[in-house]
N, C-alpha and C positions, 0 to 999 in steps of 0.2 A: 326758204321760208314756207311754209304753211300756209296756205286759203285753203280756207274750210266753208264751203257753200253753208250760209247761215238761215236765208231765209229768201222763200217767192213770192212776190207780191201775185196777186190775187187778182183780178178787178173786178168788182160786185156794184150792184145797182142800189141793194136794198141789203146795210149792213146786217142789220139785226135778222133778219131771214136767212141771210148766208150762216152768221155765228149759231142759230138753231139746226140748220143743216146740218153741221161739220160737228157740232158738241152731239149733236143725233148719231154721229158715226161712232164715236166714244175717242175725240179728242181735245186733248188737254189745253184748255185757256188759259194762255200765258198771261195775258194782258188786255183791258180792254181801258184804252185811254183818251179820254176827249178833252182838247186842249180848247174849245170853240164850236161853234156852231157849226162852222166849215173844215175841220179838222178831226180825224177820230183813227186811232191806231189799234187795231186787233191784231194780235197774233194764238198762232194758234197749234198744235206739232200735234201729226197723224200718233199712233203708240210706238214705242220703240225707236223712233227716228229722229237722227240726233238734227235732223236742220226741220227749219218751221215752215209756215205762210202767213202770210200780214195782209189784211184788206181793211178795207176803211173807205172813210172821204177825203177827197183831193192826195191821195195818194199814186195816182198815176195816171198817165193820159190813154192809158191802153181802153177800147174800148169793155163793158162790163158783157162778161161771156165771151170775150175773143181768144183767151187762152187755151193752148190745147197743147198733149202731148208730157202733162202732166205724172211724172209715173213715182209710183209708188213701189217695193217690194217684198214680195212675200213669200212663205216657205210653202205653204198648204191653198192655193189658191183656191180649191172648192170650199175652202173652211170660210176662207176669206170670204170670197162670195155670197155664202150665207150671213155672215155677219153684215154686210155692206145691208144687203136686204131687209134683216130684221132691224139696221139703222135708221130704214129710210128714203135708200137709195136706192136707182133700181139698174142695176147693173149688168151688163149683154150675159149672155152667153160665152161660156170660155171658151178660143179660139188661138188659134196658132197661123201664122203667116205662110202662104204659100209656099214663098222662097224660104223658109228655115233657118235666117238669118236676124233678124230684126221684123217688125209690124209695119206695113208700109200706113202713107197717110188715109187720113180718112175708114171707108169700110175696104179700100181694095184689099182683094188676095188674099181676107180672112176664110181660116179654113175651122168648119167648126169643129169643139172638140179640143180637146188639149192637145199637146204636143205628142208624136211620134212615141212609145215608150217612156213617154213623161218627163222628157231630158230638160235639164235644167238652162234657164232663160227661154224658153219656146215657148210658154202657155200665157195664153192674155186674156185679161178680161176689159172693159170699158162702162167709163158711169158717168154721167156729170151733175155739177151743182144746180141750183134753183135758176143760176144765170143762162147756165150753157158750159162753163168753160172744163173742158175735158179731159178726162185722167183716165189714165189704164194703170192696171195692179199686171206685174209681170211676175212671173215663179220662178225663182232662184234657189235654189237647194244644192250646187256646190259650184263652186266660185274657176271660172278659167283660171291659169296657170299666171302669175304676176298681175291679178287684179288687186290683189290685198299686199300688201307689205306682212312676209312670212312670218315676221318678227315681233309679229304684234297679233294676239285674238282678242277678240271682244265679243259682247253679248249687246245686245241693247237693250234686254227685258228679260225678266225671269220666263215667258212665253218660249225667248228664241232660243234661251238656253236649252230648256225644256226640249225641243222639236231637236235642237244637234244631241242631245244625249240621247233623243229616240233614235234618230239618221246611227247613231254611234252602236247602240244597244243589236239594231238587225244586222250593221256588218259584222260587231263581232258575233252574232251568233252565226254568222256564215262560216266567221274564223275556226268558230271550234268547230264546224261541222267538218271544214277542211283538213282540219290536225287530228279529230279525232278525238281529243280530252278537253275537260274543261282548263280554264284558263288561271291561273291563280293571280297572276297580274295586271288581270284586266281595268283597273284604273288606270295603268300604263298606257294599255291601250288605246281604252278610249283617249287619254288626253291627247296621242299622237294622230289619232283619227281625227279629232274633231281641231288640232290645228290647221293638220294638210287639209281638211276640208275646205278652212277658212282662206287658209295661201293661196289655195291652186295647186298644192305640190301632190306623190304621189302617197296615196295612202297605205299603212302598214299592210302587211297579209299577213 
């Protein structure tokens, strides 16, 4: 059976200052619902991301600003960044982990500076909302091997689509540099690049 992470709750002090915050980012209000005085349900989905986040009142006992480790992803992380900024937010420096493996807690072991030759899942950035509670944008641009199910690609926005038909457009101008002639079936191409991209598997030459 399928679970599909739907949505995180939030915990915010001051609804309506959080929902300015996060609509400042340029994301989509699902819903803003008051059933009472003491009751009030927002939701809210960053672009492109198929699960949300919900805050409100009396929706959780976590304290407001406790949450961390919040992450987000994305293909252009400097692009990101700017955007984050003209939102609103005011987000680190893009940095990479010591160990090369994941972002340990807190600021240890931040190395600044993006990732090693820019390899995918290494570059981080860090922002948080009006409360405190903390989110990194991590850079993903092609997918380890069995993270995706091969059998399936998806887009979540005409943006992502956009950014793998760019990733598609410099391999293969690599390809024909390699062969030597242009390519006449290059929609072929690309479609098999920007699969394997998405699987993990290995991409055309």
């Amino acid at each position: 059976m399928d679970m599909k992470l739907e949505v995180v709750v939030v915990p915010v002090s001051d609804v309506d200052r959080a929902k300015e915050f996060y609509t400042g980012l340029g994301w989509r209000l699902d819903a803003d619902v008051p059933t009472g005085a003491d009751f009030r349900v927002v939701q809210m989905t960053p672009p492109g991301s198929p699960a949300s986040v919900i805050f409100g009142r009396s929706l959780t006992e976590q304290e407001p600003g406790s949450a961390r480790g919040l992450h987000l992803i994305v293909d252009d992380i400097e692009a990101a960044r700017e955007e984050l900024r003209k939102g609103g937010a005011d987000p680190s420096e893009v940095f990479h982990d010591a160990g090369g493996v994941f972002h340990h807690a807190g600021t240890d072991a931040r190395v600044p500076g993006p990732a090693p030759e820019r390899g995918s899942y290494g570059s981080f950035l860090s922002f948080s909302d009006p409360d405190g509670n903390g989110w990194l944008l991590q850079e993903i641009t092609t997918r380890l091997p069995g993270r995706l199910d091969p059998a399936t690609t998806a887009f979540s926005s005409a943006d992502d689509l956009a950014s793998s038909l760019r990733r598609a457009a410099a391999a293969h101008g690599e390809h024909e540099d390699r062969t030597g002639k242009e390519d006449p079936d290059w929609p072929d191409w690309y479609a098999r690049y920007m699969v394997s991209e998405q699987a993990g598997t290995e991409p055309p030459s």
